[in-house]
C-alpha positions in Angstrom: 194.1 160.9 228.9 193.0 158.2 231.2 193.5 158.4 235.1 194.0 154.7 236.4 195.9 155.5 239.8 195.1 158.3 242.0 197.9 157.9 244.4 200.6 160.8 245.3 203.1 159.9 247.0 203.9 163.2 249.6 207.3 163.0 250.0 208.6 161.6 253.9 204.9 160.4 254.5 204.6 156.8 256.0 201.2 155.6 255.5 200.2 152.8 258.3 201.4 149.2 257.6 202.9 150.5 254.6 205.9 150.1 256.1 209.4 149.4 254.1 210.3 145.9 254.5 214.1 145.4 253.8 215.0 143.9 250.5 218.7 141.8 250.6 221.0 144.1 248.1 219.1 146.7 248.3 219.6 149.9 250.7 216.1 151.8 250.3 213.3 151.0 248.3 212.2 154.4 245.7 208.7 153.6 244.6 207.4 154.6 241.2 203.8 155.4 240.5 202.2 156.4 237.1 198.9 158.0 237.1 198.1 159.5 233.9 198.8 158.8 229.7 198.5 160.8 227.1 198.2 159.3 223.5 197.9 156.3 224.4 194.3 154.6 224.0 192.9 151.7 226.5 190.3 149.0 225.9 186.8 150.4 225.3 185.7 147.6 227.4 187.3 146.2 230.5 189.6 147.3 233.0 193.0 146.1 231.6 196.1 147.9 232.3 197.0 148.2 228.2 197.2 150.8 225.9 197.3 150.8 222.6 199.5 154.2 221.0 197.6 156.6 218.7 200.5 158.8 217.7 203.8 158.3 215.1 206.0 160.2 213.9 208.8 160.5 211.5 212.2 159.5 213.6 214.1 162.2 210.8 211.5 164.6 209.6 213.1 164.9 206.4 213.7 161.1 205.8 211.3 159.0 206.2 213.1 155.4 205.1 214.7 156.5 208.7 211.8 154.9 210.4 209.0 155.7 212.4 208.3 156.0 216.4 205.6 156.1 218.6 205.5 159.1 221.0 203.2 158.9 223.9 203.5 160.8 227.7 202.8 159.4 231.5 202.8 161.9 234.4 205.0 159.5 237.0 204.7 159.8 240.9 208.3 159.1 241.9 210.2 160.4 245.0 213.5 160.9 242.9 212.5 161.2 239.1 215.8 162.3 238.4 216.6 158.8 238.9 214.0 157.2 236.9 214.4 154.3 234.5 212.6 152.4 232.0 212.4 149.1 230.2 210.3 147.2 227.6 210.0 143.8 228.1 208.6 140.6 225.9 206.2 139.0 228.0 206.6 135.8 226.1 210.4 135.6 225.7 211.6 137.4 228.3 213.4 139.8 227.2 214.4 143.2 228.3 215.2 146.3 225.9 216.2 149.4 228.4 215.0 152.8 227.6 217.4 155.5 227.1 217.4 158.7 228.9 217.5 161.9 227.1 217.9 165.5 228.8 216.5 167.8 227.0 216.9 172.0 227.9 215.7 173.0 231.3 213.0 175.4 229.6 210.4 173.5 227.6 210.5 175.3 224.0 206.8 174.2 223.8 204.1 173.7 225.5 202.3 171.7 222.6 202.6 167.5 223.2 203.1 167.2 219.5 206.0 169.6 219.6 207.9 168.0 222.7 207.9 164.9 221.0 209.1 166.5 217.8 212.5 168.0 219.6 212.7 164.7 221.5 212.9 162.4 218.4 215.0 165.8 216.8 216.9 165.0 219.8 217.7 160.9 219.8 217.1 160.6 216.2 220.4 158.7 216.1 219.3 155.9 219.0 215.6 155.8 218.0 217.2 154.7 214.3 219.5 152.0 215.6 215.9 150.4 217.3 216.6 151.9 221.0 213.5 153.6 222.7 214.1 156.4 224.6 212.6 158.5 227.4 212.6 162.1 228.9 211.4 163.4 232.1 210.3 166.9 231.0 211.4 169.9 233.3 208.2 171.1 233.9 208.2 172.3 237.6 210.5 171.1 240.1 212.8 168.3 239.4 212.6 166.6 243.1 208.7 167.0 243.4 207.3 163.3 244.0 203.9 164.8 243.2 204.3 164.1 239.7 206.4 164.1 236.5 205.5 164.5 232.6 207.7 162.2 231.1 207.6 161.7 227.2 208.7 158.2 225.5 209.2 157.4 222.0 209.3 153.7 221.0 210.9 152.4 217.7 207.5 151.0 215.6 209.5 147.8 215.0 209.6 147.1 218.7 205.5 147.3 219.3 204.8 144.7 216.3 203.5 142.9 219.7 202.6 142.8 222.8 205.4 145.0 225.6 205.0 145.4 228.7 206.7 149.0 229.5 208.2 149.1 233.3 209.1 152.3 235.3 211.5 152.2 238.1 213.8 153.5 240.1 215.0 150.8 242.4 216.3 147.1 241.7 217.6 144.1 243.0 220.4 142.4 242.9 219.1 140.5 240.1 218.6 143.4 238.1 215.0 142.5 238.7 212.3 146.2 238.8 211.4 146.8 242.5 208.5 149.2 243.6 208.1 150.1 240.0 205.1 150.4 237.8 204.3 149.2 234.6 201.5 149.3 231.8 200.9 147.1 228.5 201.6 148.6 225.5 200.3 146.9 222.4 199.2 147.2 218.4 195.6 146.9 219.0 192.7 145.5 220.7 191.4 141.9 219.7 187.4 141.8 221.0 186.5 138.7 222.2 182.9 138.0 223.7 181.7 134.3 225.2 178.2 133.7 226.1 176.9 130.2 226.2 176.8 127.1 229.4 178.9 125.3 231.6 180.7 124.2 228.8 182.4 127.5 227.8 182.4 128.9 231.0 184.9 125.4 231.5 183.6 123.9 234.9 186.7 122.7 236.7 188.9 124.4 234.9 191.5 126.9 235.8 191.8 129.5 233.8 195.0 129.5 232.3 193.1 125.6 230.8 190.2 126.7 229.7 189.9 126.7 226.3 188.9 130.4 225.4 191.9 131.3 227.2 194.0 128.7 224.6 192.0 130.4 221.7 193.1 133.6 223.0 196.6 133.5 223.5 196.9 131.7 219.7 195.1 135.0 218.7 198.1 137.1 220.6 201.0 135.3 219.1 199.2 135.4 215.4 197.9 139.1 215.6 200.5 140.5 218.0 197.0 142.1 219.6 196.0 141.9 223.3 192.7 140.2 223.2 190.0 141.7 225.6 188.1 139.0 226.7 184.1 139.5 228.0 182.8 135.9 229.5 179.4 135.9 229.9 178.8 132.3 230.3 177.1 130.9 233.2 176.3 127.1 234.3 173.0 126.1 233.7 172.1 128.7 231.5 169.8 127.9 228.4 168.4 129.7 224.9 165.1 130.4 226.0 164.9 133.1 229.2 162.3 132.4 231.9 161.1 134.2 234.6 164.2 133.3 237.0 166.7 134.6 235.1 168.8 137.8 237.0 172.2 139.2 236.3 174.8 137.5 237.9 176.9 139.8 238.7 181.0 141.2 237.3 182.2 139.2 239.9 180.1 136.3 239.4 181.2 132.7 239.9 180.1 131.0 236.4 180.8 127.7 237.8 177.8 128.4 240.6 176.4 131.5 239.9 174.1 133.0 242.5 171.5 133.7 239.3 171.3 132.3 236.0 171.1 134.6 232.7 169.9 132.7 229.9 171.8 133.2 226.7 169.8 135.1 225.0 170.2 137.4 227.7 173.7 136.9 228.2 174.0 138.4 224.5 172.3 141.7 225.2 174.8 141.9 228.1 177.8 142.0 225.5 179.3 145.3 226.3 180.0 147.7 222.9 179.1 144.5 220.6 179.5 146.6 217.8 183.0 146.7 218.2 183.6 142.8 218.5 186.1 140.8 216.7 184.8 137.5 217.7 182.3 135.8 219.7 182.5 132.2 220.8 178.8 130.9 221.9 177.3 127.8 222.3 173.6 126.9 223.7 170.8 124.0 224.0 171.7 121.0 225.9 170.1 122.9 229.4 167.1 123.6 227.1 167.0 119.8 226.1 168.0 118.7 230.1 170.8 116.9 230.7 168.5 114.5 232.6 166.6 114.2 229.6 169.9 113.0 227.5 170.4 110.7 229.9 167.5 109.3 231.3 167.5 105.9 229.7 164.0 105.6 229.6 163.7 108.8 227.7 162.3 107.7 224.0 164.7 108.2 221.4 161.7 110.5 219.0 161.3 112.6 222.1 165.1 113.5 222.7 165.0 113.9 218.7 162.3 116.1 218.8 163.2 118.3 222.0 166.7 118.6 220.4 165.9 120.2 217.5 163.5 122.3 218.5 166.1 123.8 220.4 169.6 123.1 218.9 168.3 124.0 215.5 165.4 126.8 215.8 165.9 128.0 219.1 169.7 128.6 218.2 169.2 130.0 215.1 166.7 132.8 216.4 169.7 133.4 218.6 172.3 133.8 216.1 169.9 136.0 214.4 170.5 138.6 217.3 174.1 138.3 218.1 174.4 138.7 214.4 172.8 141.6 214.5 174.7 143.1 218.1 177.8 142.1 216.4 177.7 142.5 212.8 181.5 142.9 212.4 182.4 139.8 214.8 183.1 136.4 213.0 180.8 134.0 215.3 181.8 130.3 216.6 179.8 128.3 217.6 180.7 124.9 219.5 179.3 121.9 219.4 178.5 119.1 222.1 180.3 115.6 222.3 178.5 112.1 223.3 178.3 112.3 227.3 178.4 108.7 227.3 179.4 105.6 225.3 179.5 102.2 225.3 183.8 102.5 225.9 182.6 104.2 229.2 183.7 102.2 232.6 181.1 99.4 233.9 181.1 100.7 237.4 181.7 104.5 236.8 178.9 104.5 235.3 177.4 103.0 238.0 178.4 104.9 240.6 177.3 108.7 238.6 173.7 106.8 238.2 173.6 106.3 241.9 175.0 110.0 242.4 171.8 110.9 240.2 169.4 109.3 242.3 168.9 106.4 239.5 167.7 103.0 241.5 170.9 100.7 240.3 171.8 97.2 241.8 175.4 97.5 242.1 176.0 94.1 242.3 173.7 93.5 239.0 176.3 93.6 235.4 173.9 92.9 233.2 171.4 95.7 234.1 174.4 98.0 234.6 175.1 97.4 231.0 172.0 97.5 229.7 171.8 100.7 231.4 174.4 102.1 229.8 173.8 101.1 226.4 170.7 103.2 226.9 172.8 105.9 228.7 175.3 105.5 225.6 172.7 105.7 222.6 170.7 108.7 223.9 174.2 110.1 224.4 175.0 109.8 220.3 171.2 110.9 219.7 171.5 114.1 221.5 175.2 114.5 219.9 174.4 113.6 216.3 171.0 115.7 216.2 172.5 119.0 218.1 175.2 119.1 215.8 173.6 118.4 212.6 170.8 121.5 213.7 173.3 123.8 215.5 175.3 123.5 211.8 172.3 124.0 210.3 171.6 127.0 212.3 174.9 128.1 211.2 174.6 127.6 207.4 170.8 129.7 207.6 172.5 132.6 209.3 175.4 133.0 206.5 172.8 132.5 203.9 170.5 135.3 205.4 173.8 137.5 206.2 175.9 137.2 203.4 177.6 140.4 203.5 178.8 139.8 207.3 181.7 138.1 208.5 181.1 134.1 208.4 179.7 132.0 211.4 180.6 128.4 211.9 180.1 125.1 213.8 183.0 123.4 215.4 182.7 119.6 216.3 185.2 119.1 219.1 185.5 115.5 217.9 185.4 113.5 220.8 185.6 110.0 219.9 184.1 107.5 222.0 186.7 106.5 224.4 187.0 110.3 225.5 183.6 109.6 226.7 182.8 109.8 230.7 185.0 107.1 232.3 186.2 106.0 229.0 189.8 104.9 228.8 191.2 108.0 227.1 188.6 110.9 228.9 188.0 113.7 227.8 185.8 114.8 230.5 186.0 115.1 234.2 184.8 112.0 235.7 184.8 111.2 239.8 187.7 109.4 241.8 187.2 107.6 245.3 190.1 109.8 246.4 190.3 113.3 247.6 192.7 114.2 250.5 190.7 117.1 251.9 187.5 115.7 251.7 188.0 112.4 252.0 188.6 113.2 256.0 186.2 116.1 256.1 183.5 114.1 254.3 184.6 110.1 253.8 181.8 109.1 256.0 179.1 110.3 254.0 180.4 110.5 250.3 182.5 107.4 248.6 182.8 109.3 245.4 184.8 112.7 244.8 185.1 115.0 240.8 188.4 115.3 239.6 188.6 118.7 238.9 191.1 120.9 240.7 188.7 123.9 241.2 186.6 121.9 243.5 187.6 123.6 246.5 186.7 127.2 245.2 183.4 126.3 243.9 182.3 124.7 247.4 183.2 127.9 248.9 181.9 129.3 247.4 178.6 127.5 247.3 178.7 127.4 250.9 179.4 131.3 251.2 176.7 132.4 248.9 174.4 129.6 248.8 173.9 129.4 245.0 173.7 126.1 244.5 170.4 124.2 245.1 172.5 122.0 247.4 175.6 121.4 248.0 175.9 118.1 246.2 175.1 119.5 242.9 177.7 122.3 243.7 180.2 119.5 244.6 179.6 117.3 241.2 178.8 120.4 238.7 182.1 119.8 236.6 181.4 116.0 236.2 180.9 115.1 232.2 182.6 118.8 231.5 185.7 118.7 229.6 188.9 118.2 231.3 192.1 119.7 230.2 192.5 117.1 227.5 189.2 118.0 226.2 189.5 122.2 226.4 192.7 121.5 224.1 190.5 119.5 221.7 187.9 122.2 221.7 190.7 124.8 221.1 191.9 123.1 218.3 189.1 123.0 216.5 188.2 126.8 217.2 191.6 127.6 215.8 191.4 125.3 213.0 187.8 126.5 212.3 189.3 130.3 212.8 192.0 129.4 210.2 190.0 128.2 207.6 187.4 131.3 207.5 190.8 133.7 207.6 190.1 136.1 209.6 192.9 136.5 211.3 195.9 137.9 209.3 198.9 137.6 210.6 201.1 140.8 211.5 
C-alpha cells in the first residue's frame, strides 16, 4: 500500500480560498481524491504518480483462453461515491475507454482482497472478456461518507500492454472533459534510467521536452510500453576527477547553474538503487581537459593530445569501472563530443565569442580573425578526434574486462562540420545581436545575446542564488551546447546505438 495524498475531504467544510469557482455547464463541482492503492507497485525511485499492478487473475476461473485481468484497489475521497466514475485513457492517442460500474451485495462475502476481486471478476466476467474494465465501490461502511471509499478495479491485461492513465471523477464538463477528479499512471513496468555526466547531458538551453534524454526516453516508452523513471544527475561544469569544491547540488538543483558542482565520479555514487538500473547515459572529460584549453589557439597541439587522453581515455575508463560495478544489470552509453569549431564556422561570430572570452581580437583585422580560427578549428578536431578514439577505447576495455554484463558503448553524435558554432547548418547554440527583453534592459552594455530559450530561467536564477561566478558566464553558459537540431542528432545515435546492442525488446 502506498499513501500519496493525505487529504479528507469533511463533508460541507470550505477551506479558505478554496473556494468553488463556477465552471460554464456545470452546476456544482464533486471533487474526487484517491489516497491509498493496494496491489499496485510504484517506482522504487522517484516520486511519480505510476503504478505498476502486481496482481492477475483468471477472468473465468475455469477457462483460462477467457483471458486474464488485473485486479488492484484505491481507497477514494469523494463527497458522493455513489456517483463515481472511471476512465482509462491513452496518453499518446487520446483515447478514452470508460470503466464500468458493478454493484456487488451490500454485505462484503469476504474480507480477503484476493477474494473481493475473485467475486468481482465472478461478477463482470462477461464485460471484462469483451475487453471492458470495470469497477466497484465496495460497501464497506457508509455509502455517503466522503471520508473514504475501497473501490476494487479490474483491467483487461490487453488494455495495460502500455502506458494508461486511470482517471476518477465524479463531475464533468460539457465537453465530457474529468473535472475535480484524480488520476494515477498505470503501466507494465518500470524502465531505470540514470544520467550523470556535463553540460552536455544535462542540455544547456534546452527545455526539457528537447533535450535529448527526454527523446531517448519517450522512444523507450513507445518500444517497451514501460514508463521510464528518469534520475539526472548531470551538472554544468562538472568533470571526472573530484576536487575539494565539489558539494551536492541539491533535488532541486538548477543543472544549467548549479549552486555546487559534483564531479562525476561523484555524481555516480549518487545514482539512487543503481542495482536496479536499466540504462545509464554518461558522458565525461572535456571540463577535465578545459574548454579554454580546446580553444585557446595558442594551446600546442601535443599538449591538448596529451591532456585528452589522460582524461577521455584513463580517467573515463576508471569511471566506467565503477558505474559498471553500481550498475551491473544497466547497459551503459556513453556520448561522445563534436568539433566546437571549424573552419565552416562564421568569420565574425567567431569573432565576436573570442571577444566575449576576453581574447585580444582586432575586429577590423580578416586575416588574423581567420588565422585565429583555423587554430580555434584544428584544436577543435584534436580534442574531437582524440576524446573519441579514447572514450571508445575506454568502452571496448570495460566490455572486455566485464564480459558477462550487459554491453557499454560509444556514440559519435556525428556532427559534421558545418554544424559547428556559427556554421551554416548549427548544431549548437551560437549568440544573436537580438534579444527583446534584454536588448532594452541590457543593450547598452552587451551587443551580443545566446540563442537559447531558457535564458531567462537560468539568469534568475543566477541572480537569485548567486551560483554563477558572474553573471556573464551565467548569461553565455549554453553557447557551443547543442541546440535542438543537435539533441535530435545525439538521440539518434543513442537509439541507433540502443538498437544495435538489443536490449530493448519490444512488447
Amino acid at each position: 500500500m502506498r499513501v500519496f495524498i493525505g487529504l479528507i475531504l469533511v463533508a460541507g467544510t470550505v477551506w479558505p480560498g478554496c473556494e468553488s469557482n463556477p465552471v460554464p455547464g456545470v452546476a456544482t463541482i464533486e471533487p474526487v481524491y484517491i489516497i491509498t492503492t493496494e496491489l499496485l507497485a510504484p517506482p522504487i525511485v522517484g516520486l511519480a504518480k505510476s503504478y505498476r499492478p502486481e496482481y492477475a487473475l483468471n477472468i473465468r476461473s475455469e477457462d483460462p483462453a477467457a483471458g486474464q485481468a488485473v485486479g488492484f484497489f484505491m481507497t477514494i475521497a469523494a463527497t458522493r461515491p455513489e456517483l463515481l466514475r472511471a476512465r482509462l485513457r491513452d496518453p499518446h492517442a487520446g483515447t478514452k475507454t470508460d470503466l464500468i460500474r458493478i454493484d456487488l451485495p451490500a454485505a462484503p462475502v469476504s474480507d480477503e482482497p484476493i477474494t473481493q476481486l475473485a467475486i468481482l471478476a465472478s461478477a463482470s466476467a462477461d464485460t471484462l472478456a469483451a475487453g471492458q474494465p470495470v469497477f466497484s465501490v465496495l460497501a464497506d461502511g457508509n455509502i455517503n461518507s466522503p471520508a473514504g471509499r475501497r473501490v476494487a478495479f479490474l483491467v483487461p491485461v490487453d488494455l495495460l500492454r502500455a502506458i494508461r492513465t486511470l482517471e476518477c471523477y465524479i463531475s464533468s464538463t460539457a465537453e465530457g472533459g474529468s473535472l475535480a477528479g484524480d488520476r494515477i499512471e498505470l503501466v507494465p513496468d518500470f524502465f531505470y534510467l540514470a544520467v550523470v555526466g556535463d553540460s552536455i547531458l544535462w542540455g544547456n538551453g534546452l527545455n526539457h521536452r528537447d533535450k535529448f534524454t527526454t527523446l531517448t526516453a519517450e522512444w523507450i516508452e513507445a518500444v517497451t510500453g514501460k514508463r521510464v523513471i528518469t534520475q539526472t544527475w548531470a551538472i554544468t561544469g562538472a568533470r571526472i576527477v573530484p576536487s575539494d569544491a565539489d558539494g551536492i547540488c541539491g533535488f532541486y538543483c538548477f543543472g544549467e547553474a548549479p549552486r555546487l558542482r559534483t564531479s562525476i565520479t561523484g555524481q555516480a555514487d549518487l545514482m539512487q538503487e543503481p542495482e536496479s538500473l536499466d540504462l545509464v547515459i554518461m558522458d565525461g572529460c572535456i571540463n577535465d581537459v578545459g574548454i579554454g584549453t580546446i580553444l585557446d589557439p595558442d594551446t600546442p597541439a601535443e599538449t591538448l593530445v596529451a591532456v585528452t587522453e589522460e582524461y577521455c581515455g584513463q580517467e573515463m575508463s576508471s569511471l566506467l569501472d565503477k558505474v559498471r560495478r553500481l550498475a551491473p544489470r544497466a547497459a551503459i552509453v556513453v556520448i561522445g563530443y563534436f568539433p566546437i569549431v571549424s573552419l565552416e564556422s562564421d568569420l565574425f561570430g567567431i569573432r565576436d565569442l573570442a571577444q566575449l572570452m576576453g581574447e585580444q581580437v582586432d575586429e577590423n583585422d580578416s586575416e588574423a580573425i581567420s588565422a585565429y580560427i583555423e587554430k580555434m578549428a584544428a584544436n577543435s578536431t584534436i580534442f574531437y578526434e582524440t576524446s573519441s578514439m579514447n572514450l571508445a577505447a575506454a568502452v571496448d576495455d570495460l566490455n572486455a574486462a566485464y564480459s558477462g554484463t550487459p554491453p557499454a558503448v560509444f556514440v559519435d553524435p556525428r556532427f559534421g562540420p558545418a554544424n559547428a558554432v556559427f556554421g551554416p547548418e548549427k548544431w549548437l547554440w551560437s549568440l544573436t545581436t537580438s534579444n527583446a527583453f534584454l536588448s532594452d534592459l541590457l543593450g547598452d552594455v552587451l551587443k551580443f545575446f545566446p540563442e537559447d530559450s531558457t535564458l531567462l530561467t537560468r539568469v534568475y536564477v543566477c541572480l537569485r542564488e548567486a551560483v554563477a561566478d558572474n553573471v556573464f558566464q551565467c548569461l553565455y553558459v549554453s553557447v557551443g551546447h547543442p541546440n535542438p537540431d543537435g539533441a535530435r542528432a545525439y538521440a539518434r545515435g543513442i537509439i541507433e546505438a540502443l538498437e544495435a546492442i538489443g536490449i530493448l525488446p519490444e512488447y
